[in-house]
C-alpha positions in Angstrom: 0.0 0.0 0.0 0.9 3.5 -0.8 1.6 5.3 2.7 1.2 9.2 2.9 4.8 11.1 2.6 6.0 7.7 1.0 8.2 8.0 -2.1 9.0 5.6 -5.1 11.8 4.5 -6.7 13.4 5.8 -9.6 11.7 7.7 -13.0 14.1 6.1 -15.2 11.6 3.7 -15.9 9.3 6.3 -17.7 11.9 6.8 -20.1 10.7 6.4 -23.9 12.4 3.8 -26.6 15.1 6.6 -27.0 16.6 5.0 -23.4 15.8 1.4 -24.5 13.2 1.4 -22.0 9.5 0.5 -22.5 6.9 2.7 -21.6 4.3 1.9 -19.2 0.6 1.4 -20.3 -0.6 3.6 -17.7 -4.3 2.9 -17.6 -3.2 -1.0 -17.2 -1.4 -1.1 -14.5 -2.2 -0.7 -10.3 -1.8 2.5 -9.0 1.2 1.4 -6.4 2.9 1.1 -10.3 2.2 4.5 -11.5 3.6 6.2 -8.3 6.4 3.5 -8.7 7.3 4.4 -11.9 7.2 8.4 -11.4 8.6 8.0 -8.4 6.4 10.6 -6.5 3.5 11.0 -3.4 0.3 11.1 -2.5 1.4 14.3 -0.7 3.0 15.2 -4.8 6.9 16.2 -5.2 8.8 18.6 -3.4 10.2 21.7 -4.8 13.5 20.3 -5.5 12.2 17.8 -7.4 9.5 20.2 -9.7 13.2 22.4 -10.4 14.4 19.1 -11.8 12.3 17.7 -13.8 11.3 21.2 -15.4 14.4 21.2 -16.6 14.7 17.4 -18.0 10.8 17.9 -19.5 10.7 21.7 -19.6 7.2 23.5 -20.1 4.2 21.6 -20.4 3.4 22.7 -23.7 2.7 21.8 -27.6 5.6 22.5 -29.4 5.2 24.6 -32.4 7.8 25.5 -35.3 10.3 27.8 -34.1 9.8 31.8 -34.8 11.9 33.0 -37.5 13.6 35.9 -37.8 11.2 39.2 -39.8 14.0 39.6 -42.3 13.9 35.7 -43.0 9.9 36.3 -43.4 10.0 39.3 -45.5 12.8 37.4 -47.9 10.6 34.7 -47.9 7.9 37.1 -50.4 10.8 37.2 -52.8 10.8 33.2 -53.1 8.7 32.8 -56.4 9.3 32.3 -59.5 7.8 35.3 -60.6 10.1 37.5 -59.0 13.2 36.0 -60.3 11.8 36.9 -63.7 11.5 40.1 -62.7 14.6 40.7 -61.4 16.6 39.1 -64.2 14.6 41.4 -66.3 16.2 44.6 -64.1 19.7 43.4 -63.9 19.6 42.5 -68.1 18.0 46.1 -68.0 20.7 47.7 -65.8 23.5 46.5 -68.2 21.9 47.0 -71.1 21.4 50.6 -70.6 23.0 52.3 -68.1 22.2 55.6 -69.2 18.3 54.4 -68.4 17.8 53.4 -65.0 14.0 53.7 -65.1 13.0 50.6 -65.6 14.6 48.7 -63.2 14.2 50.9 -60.4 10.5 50.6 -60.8 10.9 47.2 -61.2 12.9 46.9 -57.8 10.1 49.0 -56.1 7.6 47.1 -57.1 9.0 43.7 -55.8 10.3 45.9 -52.5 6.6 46.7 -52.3 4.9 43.7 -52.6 7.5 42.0 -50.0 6.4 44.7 -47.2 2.6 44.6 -48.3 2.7 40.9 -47.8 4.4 40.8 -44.9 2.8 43.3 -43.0 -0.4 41.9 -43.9 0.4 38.3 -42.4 2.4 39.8 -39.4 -0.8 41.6 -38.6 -2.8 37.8 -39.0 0.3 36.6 -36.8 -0.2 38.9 -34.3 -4.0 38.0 -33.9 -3.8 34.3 -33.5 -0.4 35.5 -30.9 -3.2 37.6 -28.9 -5.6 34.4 -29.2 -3.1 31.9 -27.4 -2.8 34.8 -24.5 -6.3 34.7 -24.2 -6.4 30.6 -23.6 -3.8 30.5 -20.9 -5.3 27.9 -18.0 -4.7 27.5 -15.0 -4.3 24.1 -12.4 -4.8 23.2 -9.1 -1.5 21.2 -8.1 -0.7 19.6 -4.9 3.1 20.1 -4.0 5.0 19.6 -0.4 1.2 18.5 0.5 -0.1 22.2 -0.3 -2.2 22.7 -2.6 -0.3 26.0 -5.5 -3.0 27.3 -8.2 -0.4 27.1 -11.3 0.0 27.6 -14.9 -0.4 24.8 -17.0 2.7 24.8 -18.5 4.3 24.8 -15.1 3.3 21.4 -15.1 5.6 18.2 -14.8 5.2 14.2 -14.5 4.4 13.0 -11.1 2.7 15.9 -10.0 -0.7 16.0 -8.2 -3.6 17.9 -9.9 -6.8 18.7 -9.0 -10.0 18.1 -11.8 -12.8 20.6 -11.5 -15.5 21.3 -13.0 -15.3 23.6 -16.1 -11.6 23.1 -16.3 -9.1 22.3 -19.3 -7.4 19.1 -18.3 -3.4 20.5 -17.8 -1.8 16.7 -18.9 -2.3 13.4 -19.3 -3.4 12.1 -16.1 -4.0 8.5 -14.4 -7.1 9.2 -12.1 -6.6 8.6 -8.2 -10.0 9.8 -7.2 -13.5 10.8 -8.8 -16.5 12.2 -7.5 -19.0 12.3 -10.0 -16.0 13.1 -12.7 -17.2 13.1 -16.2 -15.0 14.8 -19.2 -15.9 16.5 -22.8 -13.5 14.2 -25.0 -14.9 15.4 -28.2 -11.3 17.4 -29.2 -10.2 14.1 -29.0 -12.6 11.3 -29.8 -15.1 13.4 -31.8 -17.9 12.1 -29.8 -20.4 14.9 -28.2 -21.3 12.2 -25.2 -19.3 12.9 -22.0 -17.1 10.1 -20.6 -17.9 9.5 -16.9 -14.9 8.6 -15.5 -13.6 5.6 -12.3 -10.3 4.4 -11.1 -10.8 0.6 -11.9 -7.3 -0.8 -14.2 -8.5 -1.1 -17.6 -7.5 -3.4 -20.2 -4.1 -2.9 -21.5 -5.6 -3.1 -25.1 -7.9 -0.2 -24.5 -8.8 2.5 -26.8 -8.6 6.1 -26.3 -12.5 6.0 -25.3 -12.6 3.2 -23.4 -9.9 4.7 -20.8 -11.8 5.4 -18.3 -9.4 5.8 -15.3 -7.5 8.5 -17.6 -7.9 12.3 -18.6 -6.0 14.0 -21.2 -4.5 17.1 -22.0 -7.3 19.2 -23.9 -9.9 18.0 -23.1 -12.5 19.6 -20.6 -13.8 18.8 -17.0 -17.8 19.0 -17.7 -18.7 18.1 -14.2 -17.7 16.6 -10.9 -14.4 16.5 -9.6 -11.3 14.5 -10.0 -7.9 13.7 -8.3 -4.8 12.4 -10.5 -1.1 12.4 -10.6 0.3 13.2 -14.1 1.9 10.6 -16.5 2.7 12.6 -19.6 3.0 16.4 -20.3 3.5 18.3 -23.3 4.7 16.9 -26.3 4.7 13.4 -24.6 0.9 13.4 -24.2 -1.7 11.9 -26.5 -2.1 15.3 -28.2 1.3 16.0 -28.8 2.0 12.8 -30.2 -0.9 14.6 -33.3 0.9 17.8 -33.0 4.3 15.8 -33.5 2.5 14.1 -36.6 1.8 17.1 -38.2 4.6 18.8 -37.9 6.0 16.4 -40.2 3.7 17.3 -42.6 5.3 19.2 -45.9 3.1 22.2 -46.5 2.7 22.0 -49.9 2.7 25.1 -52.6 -0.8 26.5 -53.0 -2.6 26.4 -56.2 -1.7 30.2 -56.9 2.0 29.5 -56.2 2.1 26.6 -58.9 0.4 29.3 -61.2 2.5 32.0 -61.1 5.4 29.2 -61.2 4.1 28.2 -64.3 3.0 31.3 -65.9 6.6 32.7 -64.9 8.5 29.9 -67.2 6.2 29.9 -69.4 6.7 34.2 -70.2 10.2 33.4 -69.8 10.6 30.9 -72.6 8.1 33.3 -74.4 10.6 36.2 -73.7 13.8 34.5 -74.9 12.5 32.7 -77.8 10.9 36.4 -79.2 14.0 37.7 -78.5 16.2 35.6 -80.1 13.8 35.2 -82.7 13.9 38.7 -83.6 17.3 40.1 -82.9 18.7 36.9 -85.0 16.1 37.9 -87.8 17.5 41.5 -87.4 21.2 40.5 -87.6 20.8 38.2 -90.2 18.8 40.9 -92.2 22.0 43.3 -91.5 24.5 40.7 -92.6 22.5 40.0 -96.1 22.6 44.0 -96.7 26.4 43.4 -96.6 26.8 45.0 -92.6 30.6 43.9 -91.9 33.3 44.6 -89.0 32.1 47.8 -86.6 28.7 48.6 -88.2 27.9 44.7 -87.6 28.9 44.7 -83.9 26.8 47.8 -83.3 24.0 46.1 -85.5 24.5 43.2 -82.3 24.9 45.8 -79.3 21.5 47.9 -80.8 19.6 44.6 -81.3 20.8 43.4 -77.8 18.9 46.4 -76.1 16.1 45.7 -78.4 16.1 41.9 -77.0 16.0 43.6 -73.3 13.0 45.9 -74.5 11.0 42.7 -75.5 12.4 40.7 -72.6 11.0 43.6 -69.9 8.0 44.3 -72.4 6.6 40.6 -72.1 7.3 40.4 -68.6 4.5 41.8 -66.2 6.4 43.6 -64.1 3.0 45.3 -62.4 1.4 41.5 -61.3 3.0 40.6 -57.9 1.7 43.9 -56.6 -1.8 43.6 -58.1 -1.8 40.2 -56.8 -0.7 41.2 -53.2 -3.2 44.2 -53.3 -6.5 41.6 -54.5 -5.5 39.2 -51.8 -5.3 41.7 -49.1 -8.4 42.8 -49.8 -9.3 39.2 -49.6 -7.8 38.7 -46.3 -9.5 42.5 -44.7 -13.1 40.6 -46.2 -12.3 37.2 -44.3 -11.3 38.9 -41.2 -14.7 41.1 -41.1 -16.1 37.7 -40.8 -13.9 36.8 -37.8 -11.3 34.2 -40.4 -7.8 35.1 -39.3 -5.9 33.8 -42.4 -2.4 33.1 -41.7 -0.4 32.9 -45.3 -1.6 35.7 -47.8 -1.8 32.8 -50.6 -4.4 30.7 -48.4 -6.8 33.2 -49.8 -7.0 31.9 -53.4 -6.1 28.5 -52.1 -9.6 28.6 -50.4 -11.3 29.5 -53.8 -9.3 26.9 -55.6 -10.6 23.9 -53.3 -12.1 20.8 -54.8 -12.9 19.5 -51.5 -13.5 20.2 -48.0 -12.8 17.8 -44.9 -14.5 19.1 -42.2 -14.8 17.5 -38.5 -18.7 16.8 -37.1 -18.5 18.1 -33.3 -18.5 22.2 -33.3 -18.3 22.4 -36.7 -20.7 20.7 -38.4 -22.7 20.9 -35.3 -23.0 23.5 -32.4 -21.4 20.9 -29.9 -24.6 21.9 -27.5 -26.6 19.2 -26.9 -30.6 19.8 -27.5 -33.5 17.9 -26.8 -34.8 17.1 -30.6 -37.7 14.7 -29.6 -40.1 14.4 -26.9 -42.7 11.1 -26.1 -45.4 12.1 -23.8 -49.1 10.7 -23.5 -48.5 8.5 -26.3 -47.6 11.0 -28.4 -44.5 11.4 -30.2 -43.3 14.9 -30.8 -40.3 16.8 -32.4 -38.8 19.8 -30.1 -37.9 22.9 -32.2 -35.0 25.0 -31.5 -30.7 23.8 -30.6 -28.5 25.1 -28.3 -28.8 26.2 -25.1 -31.6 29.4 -25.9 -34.0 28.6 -23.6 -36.0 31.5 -25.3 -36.8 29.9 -27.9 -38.8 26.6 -28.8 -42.1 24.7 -30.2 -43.4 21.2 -30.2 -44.5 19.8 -33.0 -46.1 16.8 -34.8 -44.8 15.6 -37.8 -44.3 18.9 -39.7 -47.2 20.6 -38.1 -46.4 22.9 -34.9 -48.7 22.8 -31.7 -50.8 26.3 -31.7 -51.2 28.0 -28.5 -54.3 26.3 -27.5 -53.6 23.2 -27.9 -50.4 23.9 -25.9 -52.0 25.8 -23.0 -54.1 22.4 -22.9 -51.0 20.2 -22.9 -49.5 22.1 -20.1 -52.0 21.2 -17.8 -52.3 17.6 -17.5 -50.4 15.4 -15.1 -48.1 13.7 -17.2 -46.8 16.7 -18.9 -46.4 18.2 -15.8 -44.6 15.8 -14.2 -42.0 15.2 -17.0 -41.0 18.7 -17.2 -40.8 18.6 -13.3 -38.5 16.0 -13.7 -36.6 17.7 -16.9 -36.1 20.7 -14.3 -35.2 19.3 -11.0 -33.5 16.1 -11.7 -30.1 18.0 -13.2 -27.4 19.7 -11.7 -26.6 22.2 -14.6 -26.9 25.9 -14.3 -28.2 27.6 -18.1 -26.9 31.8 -17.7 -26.8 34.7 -20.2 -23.7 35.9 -20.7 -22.5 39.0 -23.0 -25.6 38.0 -25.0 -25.6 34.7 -25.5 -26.8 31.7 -23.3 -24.2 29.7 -21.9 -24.7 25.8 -20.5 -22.5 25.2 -17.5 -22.3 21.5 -16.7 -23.2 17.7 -17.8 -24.1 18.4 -21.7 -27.8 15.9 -20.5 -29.0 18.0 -18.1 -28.0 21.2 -19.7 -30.0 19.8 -22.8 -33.1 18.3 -20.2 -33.2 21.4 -18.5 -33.1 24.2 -21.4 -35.9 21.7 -22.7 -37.7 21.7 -19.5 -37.4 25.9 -19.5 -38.3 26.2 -23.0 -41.8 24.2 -22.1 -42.5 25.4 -18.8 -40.2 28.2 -16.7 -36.9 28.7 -15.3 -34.7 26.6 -14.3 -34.0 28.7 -11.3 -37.7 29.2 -10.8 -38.5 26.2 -10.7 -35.8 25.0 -8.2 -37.1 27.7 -5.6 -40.3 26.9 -5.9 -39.4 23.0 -4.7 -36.3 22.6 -2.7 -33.8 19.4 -3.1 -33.8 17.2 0.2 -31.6 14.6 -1.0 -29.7 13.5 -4.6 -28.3 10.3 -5.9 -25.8 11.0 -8.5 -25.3 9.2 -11.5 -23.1 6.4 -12.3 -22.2 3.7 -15.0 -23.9 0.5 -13.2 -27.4 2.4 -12.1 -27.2 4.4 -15.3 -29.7 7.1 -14.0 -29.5 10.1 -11.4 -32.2 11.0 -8.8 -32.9 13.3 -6.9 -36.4 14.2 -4.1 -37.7 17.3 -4.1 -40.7 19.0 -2.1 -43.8 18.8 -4.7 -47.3 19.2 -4.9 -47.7 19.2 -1.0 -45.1 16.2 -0.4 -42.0 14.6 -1.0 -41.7 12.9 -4.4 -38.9 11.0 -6.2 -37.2 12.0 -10.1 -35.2 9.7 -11.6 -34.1 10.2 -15.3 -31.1 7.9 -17.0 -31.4 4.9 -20.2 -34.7 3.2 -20.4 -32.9 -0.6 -20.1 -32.1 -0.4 -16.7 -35.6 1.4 -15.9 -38.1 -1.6 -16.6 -37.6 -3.8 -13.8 -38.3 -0.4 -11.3 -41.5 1.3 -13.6 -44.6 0.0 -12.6 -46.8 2.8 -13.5 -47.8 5.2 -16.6 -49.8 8.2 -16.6 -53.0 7.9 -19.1 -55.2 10.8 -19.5 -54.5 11.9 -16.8 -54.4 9.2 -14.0 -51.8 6.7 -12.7 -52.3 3.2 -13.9 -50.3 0.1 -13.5 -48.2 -0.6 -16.6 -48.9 -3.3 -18.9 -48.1 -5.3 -22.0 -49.2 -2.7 -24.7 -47.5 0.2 -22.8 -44.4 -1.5 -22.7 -44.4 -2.4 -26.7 -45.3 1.5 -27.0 -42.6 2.6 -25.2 -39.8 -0.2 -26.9 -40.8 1.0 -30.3 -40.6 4.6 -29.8 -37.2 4.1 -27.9 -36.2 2.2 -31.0 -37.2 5.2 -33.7 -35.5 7.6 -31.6 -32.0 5.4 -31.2 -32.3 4.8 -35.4 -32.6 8.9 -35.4 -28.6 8.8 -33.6 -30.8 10.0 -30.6 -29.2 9.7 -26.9 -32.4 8.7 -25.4 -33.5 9.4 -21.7 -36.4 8.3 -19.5 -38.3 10.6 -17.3 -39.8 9.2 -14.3 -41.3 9.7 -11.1 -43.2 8.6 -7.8 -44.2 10.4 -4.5 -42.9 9.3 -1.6 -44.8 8.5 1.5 -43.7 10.3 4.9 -42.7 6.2 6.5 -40.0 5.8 3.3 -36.1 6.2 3.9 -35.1 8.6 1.6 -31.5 7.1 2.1 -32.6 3.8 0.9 -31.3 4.0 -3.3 -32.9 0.5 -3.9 -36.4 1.4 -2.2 -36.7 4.9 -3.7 -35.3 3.9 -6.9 -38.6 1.5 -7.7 -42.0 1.6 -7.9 -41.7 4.5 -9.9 -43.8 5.9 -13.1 -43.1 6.4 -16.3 -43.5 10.2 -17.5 -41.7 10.1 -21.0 -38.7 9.9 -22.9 -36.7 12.6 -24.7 -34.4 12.1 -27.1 -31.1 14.2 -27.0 -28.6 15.1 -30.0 -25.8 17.7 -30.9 -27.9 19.3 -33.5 -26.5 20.7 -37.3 -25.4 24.5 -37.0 -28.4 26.2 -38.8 -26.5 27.8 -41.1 -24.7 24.4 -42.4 -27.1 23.2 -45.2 -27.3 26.2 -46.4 -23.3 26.3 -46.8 -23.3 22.6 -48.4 -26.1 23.6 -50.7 -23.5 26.3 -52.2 -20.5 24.3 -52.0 -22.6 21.4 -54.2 -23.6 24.2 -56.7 -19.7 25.4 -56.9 -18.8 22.1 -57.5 -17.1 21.4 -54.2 -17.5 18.4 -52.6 -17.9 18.1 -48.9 -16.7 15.3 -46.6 -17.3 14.7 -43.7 -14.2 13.0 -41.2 -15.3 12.5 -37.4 -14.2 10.2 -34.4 -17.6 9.8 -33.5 -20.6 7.0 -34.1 -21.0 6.3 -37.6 -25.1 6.1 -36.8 -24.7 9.8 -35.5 -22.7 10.7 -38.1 -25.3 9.5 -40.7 -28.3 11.0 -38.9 -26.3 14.7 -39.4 -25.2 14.0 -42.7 -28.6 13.0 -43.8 -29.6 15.9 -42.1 -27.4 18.5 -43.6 -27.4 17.6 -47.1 -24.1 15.4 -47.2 -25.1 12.1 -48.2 -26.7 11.5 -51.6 -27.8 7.9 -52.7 -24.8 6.8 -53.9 -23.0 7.8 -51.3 -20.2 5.4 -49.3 -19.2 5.7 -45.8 -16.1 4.0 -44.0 -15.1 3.5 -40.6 -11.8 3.4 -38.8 -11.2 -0.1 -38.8 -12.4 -1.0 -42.3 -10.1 2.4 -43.1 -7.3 0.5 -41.5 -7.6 -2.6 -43.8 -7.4 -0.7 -47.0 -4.3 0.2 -48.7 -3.7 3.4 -50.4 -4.5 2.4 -54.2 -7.5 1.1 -52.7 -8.1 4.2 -50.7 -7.8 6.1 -53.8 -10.3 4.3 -55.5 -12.9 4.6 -52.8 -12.1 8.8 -51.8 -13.8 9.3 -55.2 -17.4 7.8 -53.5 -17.1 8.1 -50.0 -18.9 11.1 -47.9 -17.7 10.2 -44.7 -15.4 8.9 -42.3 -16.6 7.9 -39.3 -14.6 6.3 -36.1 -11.2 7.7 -37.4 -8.2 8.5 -35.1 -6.1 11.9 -35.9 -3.5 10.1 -37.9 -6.0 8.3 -39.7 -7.8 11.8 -40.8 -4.0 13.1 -42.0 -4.2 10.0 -44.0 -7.3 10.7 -45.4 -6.2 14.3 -46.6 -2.8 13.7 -47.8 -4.2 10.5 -50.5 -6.7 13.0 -51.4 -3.7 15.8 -52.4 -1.9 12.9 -54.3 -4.4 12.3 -56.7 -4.8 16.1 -57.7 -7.5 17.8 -54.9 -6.7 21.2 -53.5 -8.2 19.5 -50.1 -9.4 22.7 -47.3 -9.8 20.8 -43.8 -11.9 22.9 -40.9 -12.5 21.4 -37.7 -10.6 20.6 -34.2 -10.4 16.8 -35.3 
């Protein structure tokens, strides 16, 4: 057993292949290990120790290419082939004609003046995205010399204790020593828009990234609860620097208006130098038939010469590079209007050059705020308008028709409508604000979704909660699969329990049916199975409501006895819905020929129901997942990028991949997305 104070032996043993050591799978092994192998406390290391291994790991950060020096940058803008032209055209100028210094100067100004345009242009984009990274500087709760130090997250080093609170990024990757009620937003990683609740229990050593449930990594986010762990990897070591360390390899290749002006700049030289030799031999030749001999000839060749340098300069457009830089820094003032920061001037025409367009699902495709998108009740199965967390703004509807006010003023009124948005309100522990105009979700993404829903059809969330105070709460986990909580209602003490329909059965007993409780049968149980089944085929996370009043002889402290008996009220069934504005964009992109794919970690079910959704698939349409991705090789990958829509169940290196086949066999790929 791990004693408090006591330390471990050495850290050589977390030394990668580079030492000949192997590294430890850290969500397979005992915890005594994992302080073993880090060689650190309970208590976390002392000072000496942080000063250390700061300096063998140094910051706790992603790595990104080293800055390079302005003038390096601003020589950079005379790199093209273009510009050599140009200046070959002002040298052969300069000693040509000495006497005539015109033309090259203006030449020279013109390629000194699209160098500074171009650079001050993306040193102005470079300092944005600069004051961006300032803005996302986090902060950690780390337990050092047993006291616990609120730090940067860079200052951050293995073996270190740290604190997991709700709201907050995760600083490293971590091995979990306690959790109360820990769940974490993986989507950054995984693509899926579910939270992972998190335990301590040793997992299998052949674990996937989503199925680690006794770990937390480095960018991703604390969405509730709270969570103890001592820190296995940091920086560039961590799951997300080993994608950052992937794509730094990457070559970034030229963009499409780079391999233009390549091209158009050999082909006006070859233009140039065949007219010129063309016509000063033509001219010589002419001279040398008219009987031109000695002196007059060689001044027949120097005269023709300068005439070869006229045509030379003449055929050369030596006004382009700085047309080109002003049009795509217009281009670059219009994108940044719409809050684009583009970081290489070029980008800008590479974007209207695409033939395709990887994007990622979670907050791009989809607002990454889950909604409640349909809602059983009654025996009626409706579908809930509005997404995100506005709870302003909402309607029910059936089919396509929406619920007038009448009819809703009706609906509100009867028991089991009631009762389902009680338990939609109270049975959540998520708190829905308006901030700098816009209405923020703080907590589980379920109950934010069950209680916006439940504000949307009823009142407030805080409201409500005055109006019937929590006694007593039982919080969710994996086994039970539900929360519940008792609240003062209607006079009394009554139960709410909301959480996956399986595990519910054995414990319902009664349904509400116009209007009165009545024991459950047969029929209502086939009712209820085949709605939860069309809501789960809609990529639907679907949730029971239930409830029960509680007599004044009951122990509230009893889980099992409160947990049964209880009625059914509804389901709802809960999605990350498609950004409004996203069919819209695909609809253009179709028209202008450019084909949209979609590449996501997530559930290829989901994934289907949002591609359906936003215009994506069309009926010849292919899809692939991860592990069928994995068994194809890249001829056949080629052959199948011309068909397939989407990707579903990919890992990061698997979506670089994707891109870099689809840039060998000719696309001008743009990717969006945090995948």
């Amino acid at each position: 057993m791990l004693r408090m104070g006591e330390r471990m032996p050495s850290l050589d043993s977390i030394e990668n292949s580079d030492n000949g050591v192997v590294e430890p799978l850290w969500h397979s092994i005992p915890l005594e290990n994992v302080f073993s192998n880090l060689n650190s406390t309970i208590d976390g290391l002392s000072t000496e120790e942080v000063i250390s291994r700061r300096e063998k790991y140094g910051e706790n950060k992603l790595e990104g290419k080293k800055p390079r020096h302005p003038i390096l940058k601003l020589l950079d803008h005379f790199r093209d082939p273009m510009v050599y032209l140009l200046l070959f055209a002002a040298i052969i100028a300069f000693v040509a004609d000495r006497d005539d210094l015109g033309t090259p100067i203006f030449i020279c100004i013109a390629l000194t003046l699209n160098a500074v345009l171009s650079y001050i242009q993306e040193a102005k984009a470079e300092k944005a995205m600069d004051s961006l990274k300032k803005l996302l500087v986090c902060h950690c709760i780390v337990l050092r010399d047993g006291m616990e130090h609120r730090l940067s997250i860079e200052e951050v080093v293995p073996g270190d204790i740290v604190w997991l609170e709700d709201g907050l990024n995760v600083p490293a990757d971590i091995r979990l020593l306690e959790v109360h009620q820990l769940s974490i937003n993986e989507s950054s990683l995984t693509g899926e828009s579910d939270v992972v609740y998190k335990e301590v229990d040793i997992c299998d050593e052949n674990s996937i990234l989503q199925d680690m449930i006794n770990m937390a990594f480095m960018g991703t986010v604390v969405s509730s609860g709270r969570g103890l762990g001592i820190v296995v990897k940091t920086g560039m070591g961590t799951r997300v620097g080993d994608i950052a360390t992937g794509l730094s390899g990457v070559v970034t290749p030229k963009t499409p208006l780079e391999i233009k002006l390549g091209s158009l700049g050999r082909y006006l030289a070859m233009i140039a130098i065949i007219s010129a030799v063309v016509i000063v031999g033509f001219n010589i030749l002419l001279a040398m038939i008219d009987g031109v001999t000695g002196l007059a000839l060689k001044q027949v060749i120097a005269d023709q010469f300068i005439i070869a340098v006229v045509i030379f300069v003449a055929i050369v457009p030596e006004g382009l590079p700085i047309i080109l830089v002003i049009t795509l820094a217009i281009g670059m003032q219009n994108m940044s209007a719409k809050n684009a920061i583009v970081s290489r001037m070029k980008v800008v025409e590479t974007l209207g050059s695409a033939t395709i367009i990887c994007t990622d699902k979670t907050g791009t495709l989809t607002r990454n705020e889950m909604s409640v998108r349909s809602f059983f009740c009654g025996d009626e199965l409706y579908s809930v308008s509005g997404s995100g967390f506005d709870p302003t703004y909402g309607k029910l509807r059936i089919g396509k028709k929406e619920i007038d006010e009448q009819d809703f003023a009706e609906l509100k009124v009867q028991k089991g409508f009631k009762l389902a948005m009680a338990c939609s309100l109270l049975c959540q522990n998520s708190n829905i604000r308006h901030i700098d105009n816009e209405w923020k979700g703080i907590g589980n993404p379920t109950d934010i979704a069950s209680a916006v829903f439940g504000w949307k059809m009823l009142e407030s969330v805080d409201t409500f909660r005055r109006k019937h105070p929590r006694f007593k709460e039982f919080t969710f986990d994996r086994n039970r699969k539900r929360m519940t909580t008792i609240h003062e209602y209607e006079g009394g003490r009554w139960v709410f329990s909301k959480g996956a329909i399986g595990p519910y059965l054995s414990r319902i007993t009664h349904v509400v049916e116009n209007g009165r409780v009545v024991p459950i049968g047969d029929t209502h149980r086939d009712r209820i199975g085949e709605v939860n089944l069309e809501m789960a085929t809609q990529a639907l996370r679907v949730i029971a409501l239930t409830a029960r009043p509680l007599s004044g002889e009951e122990d509230m402290e009893d889980i099992d006895s409160v947990e049964s008996g209880l009625i059914f009220l509804g389901l709802i069934g809960i999605m990350d819905p498609p950004r409004p504005e996203v069919a819209g964009a695909i609809s253009m992109c179709d028209a202008a020929g450019v084909r949209v794919m979609m590449i996501t970690g997530d559930q290829q079910m989901t994934a289907m129901a949002i591609g359906d959704e936003i215009g994506i698939i069309k009926d010849d349409s292919e899809f692939v997942t991860g592990r069928q991705l994995q068994d194809l090789t890249d001829d056949e990958l080629d052959l199948k990028l011309e068909k397939v829509v989407m990707f579903s169940r990919v890992t990061p290196d698997q979506k670089l991949r994707i891109v870099t086949r689809l840039q060998s066999i000719g696309h001008v790929v743009a990717m969006t997305g945090d995948g």
